[in-house]
C-alpha positions as semicolon CSV with decimal commas, in nm:
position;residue;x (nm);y (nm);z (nm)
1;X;-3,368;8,587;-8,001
2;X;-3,532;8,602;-8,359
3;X;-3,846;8,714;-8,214
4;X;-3,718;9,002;-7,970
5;X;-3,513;9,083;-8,253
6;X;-3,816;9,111;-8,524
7;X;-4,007;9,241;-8,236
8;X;-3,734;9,546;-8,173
9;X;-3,694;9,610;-8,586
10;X;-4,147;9,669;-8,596
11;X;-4,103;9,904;-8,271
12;X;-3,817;10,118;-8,479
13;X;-4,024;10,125;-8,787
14;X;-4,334;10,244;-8,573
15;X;-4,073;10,509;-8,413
16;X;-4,002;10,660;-8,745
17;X;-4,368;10,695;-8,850
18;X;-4,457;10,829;-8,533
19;X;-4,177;11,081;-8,526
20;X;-4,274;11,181;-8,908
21;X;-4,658;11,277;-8,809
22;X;-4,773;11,302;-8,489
23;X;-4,958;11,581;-8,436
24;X;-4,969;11,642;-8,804
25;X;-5,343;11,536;-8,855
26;X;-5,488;11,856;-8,932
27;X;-5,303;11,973;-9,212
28;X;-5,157;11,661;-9,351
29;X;-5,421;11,689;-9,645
30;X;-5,341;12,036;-9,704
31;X;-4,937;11,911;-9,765
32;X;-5,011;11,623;-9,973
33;X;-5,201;11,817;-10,220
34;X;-4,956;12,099;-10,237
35;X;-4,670;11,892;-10,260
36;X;-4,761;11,638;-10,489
37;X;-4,880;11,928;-10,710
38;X;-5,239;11,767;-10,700
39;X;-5,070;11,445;-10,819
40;X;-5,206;11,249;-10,520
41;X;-5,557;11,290;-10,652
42;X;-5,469;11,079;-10,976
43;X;-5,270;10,841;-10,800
44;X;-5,580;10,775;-10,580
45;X;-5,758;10,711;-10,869
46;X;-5,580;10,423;-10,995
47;X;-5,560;10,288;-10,669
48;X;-5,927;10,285;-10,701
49;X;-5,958;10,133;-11,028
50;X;-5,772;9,840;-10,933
51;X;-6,045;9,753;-10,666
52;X;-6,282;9,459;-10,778
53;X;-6,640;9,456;-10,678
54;X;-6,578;9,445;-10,297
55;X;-6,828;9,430;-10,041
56;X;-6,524;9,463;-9,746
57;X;-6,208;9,675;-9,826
58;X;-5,894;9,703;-9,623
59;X;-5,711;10,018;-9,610
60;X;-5,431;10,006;-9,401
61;X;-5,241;10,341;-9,341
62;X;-5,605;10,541;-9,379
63;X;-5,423;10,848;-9,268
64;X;-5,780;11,113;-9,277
65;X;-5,928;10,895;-9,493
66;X;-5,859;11,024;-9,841
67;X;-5,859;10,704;-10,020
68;X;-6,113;10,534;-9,786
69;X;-6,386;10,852;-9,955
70;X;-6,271;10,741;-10,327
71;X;-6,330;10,379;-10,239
72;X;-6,665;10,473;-10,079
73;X;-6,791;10,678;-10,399
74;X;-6,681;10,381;-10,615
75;X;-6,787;10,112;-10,355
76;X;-7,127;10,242;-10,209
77;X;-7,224;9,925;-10,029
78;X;-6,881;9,805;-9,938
79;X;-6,761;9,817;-9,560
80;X;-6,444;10,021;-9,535
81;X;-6,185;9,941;-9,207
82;X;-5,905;10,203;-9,163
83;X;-5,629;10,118;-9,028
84;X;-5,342;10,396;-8,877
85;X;-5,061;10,380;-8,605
86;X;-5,167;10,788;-8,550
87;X;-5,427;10,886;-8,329
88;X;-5,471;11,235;-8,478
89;X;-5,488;11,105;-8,818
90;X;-5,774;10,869;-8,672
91;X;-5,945;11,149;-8,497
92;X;-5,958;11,369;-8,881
93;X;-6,053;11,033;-9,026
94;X;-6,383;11,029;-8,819
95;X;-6,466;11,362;-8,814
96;X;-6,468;11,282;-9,205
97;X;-6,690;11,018;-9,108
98;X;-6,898;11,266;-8,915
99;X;-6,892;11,500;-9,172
100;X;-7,007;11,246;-9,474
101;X;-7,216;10,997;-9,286
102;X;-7,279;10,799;-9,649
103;X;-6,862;10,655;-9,605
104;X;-6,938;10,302;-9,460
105;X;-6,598;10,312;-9,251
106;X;-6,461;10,242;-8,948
107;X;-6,115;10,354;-8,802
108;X;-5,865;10,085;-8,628
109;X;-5,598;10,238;-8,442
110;X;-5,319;10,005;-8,451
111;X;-4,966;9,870;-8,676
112;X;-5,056;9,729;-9,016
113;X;-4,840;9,473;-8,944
114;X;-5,003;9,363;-8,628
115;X;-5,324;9,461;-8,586
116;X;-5,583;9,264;-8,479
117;X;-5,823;9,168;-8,829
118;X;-6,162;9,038;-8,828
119;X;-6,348;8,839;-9,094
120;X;-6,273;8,846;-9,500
121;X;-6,171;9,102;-9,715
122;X;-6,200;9,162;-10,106
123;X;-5,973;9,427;-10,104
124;X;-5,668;9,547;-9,931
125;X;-5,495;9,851;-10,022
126;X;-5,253;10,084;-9,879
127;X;-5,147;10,468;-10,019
128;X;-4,810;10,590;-9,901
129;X;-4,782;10,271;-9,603
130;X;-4,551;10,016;-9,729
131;X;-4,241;10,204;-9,756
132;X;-4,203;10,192;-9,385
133;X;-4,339;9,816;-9,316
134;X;-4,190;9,476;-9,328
135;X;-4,373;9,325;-9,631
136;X;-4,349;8,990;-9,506
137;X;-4,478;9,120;-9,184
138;X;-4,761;9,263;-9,328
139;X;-4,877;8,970;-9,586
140;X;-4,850;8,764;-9,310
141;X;-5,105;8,935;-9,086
142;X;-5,320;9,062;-9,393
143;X;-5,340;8,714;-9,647
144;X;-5,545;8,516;-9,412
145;X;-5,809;8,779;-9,410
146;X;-5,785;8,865;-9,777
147;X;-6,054;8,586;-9,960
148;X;-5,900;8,423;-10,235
149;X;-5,900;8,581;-10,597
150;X;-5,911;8,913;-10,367
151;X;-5,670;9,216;-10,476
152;X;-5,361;9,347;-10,223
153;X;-5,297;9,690;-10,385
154;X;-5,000;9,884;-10,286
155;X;-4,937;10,257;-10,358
156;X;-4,604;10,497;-10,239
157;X;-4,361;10,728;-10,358
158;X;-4,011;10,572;-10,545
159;X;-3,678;10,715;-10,674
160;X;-3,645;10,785;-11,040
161;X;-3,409;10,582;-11,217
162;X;-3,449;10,812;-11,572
163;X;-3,178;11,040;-11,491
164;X;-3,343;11,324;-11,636
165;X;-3,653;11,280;-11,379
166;X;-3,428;11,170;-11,102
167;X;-3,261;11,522;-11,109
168;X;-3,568;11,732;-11,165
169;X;-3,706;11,471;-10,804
170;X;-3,355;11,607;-10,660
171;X;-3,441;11,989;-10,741
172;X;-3,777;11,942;-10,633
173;X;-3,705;11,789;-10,299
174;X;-3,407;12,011;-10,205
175;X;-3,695;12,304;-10,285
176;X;-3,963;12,169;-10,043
177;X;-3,730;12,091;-9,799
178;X;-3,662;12,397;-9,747
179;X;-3,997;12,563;-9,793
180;X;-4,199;12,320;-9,660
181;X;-4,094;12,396;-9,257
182;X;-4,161;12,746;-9,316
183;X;-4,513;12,668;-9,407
184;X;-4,563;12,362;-9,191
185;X;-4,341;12,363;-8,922
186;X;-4,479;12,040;-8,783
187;X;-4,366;11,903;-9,076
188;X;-4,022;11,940;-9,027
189;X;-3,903;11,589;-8,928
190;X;-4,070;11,462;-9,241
191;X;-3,940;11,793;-9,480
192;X;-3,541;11,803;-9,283
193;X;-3,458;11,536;-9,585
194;X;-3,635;11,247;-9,350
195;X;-3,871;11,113;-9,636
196;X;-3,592;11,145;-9,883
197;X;-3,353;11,016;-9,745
198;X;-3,582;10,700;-9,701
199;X;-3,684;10,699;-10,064
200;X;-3,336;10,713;-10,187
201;X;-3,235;10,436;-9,914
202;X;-3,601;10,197;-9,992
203;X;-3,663;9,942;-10,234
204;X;-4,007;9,875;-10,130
205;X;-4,138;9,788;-10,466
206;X;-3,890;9,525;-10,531
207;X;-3,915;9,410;-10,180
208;X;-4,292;9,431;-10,160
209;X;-4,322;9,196;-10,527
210;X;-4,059;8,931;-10,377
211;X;-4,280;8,903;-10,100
212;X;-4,619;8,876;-10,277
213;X;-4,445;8,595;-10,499
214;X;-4,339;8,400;-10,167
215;X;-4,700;8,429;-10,033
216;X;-4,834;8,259;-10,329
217;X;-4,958;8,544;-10,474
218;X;-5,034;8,586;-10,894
219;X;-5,047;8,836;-11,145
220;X;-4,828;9,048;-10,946
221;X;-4,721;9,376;-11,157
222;X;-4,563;9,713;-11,120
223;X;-4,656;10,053;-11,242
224;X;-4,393;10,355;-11,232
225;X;-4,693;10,648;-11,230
226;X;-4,594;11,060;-11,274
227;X;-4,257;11,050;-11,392
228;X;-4,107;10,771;-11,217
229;X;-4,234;10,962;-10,878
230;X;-4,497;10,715;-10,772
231;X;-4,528;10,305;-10,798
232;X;-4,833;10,103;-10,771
233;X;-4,785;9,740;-10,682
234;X;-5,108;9,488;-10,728
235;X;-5,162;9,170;-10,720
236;X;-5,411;8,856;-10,654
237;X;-5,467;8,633;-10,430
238;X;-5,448;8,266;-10,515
């Protein structure tokens, strides 16, 4: 019973994502720079800094592979494995492969929480993925493959708790939710208040930390980035 029932919960969680962006590939990284106002850049970059010397990195939730060409500049020599549940996403992520044939990468299609990992990594990092996983789930199927003294590094968007920034996040959202079908109608799932309602409802960071403490992970911290719009969870593996 617990296993049909954990079994049931991953297939829901893989129905939202799939509802949210298939057949969004092409112009996902069109949206996420327009409607993070270029904020997505920065938060990439301290993503990246976070990442020790690595010569294998993780990055689950690759999406077209925006993070997994900052952790190549930084990480010349390092192996990159991309993990996403979308096969359009995967099919922009190698034509960025094709495109920059210096990115060390290969795409996985598959669920972070279940997909099939070979060998050790340094590194594992995810950028807008762990709001819609089981973090147990995930550390579960990620630790053993993550060498020890290796960093998990976890980036999404939160809910302001300033109330001054939560109600500038509440103009903001109600505006792109209405603009944003109009310029990307196959957006709309994701824009018709679907991601935030699941910020407002999420408490990934607190869940996420709980989790990494349980695993036996240390020097687990938390970093509100932008205005309370962002968090950045990281931590080491003991």
């Amino acid at each position: 019973m617990d296993t049909y029932g954990r079994n049931d919960t991953i297939i829901g969680r893989e129905g939202l994502v799939r509802s949210f962006f298939s057949g969004t590939g092409k112009s996902y990284d069109r949206v996420v720079r327009m409607f993070t106002l270029g904020l997505d850049d920065r938060w990439k970059d301290e993503i990246v800094r976070l990442v020790p010397d690595s010569r294998r990195i993780l990055d689950l939730g690759c999406g077209t592979g925006i993070l997994t060409e900052r952790l190549a500049m930084t990480h010349p020599r390092a192996e990159i494995v991309g993990v996403d549940i979308t096969p359009d996403y995967l099919a922009e992520y190698e034509e960025r492969l094709r495109r920059k044939p210096w990115i060390h990468a290969r795409p996985m299609l598959g669920n972070a929480e279940t997909v099939s990992l070979e060998g050790e990594f340094d590194a594992v990092v995810s950028s807008y993925l762990i709001k819609y996983v089981d973090a147990d789930l995930l550390l579960n199927n990620t630790t053993p493959h993550l060498r020890r003294g290796g960093a998990f590094i976890a980036h999404d968007f939160t809910l302001p708790t300033d109330p001054i920034y939560l109600n500038s996040w509440r103009a903001y959202t109600w505006a792109i939710n209405r603009i944003g079908p109009m310029l990307f109608p196959e957006f709309r799932t994701v824009f018709d208040d679907g991601l935030t309602g699941l910020l407002r409802r999420t408490r990934w960071p607190d869940d996420v930390m709980r989790a990494l403490r349980d695993h036996g992970y240390e020097e687990v911290r938390y970093r509100r980035l932008s205005f309370q719009t962002a968090g950045l969870v990281s931590a080491v593996r003991a």
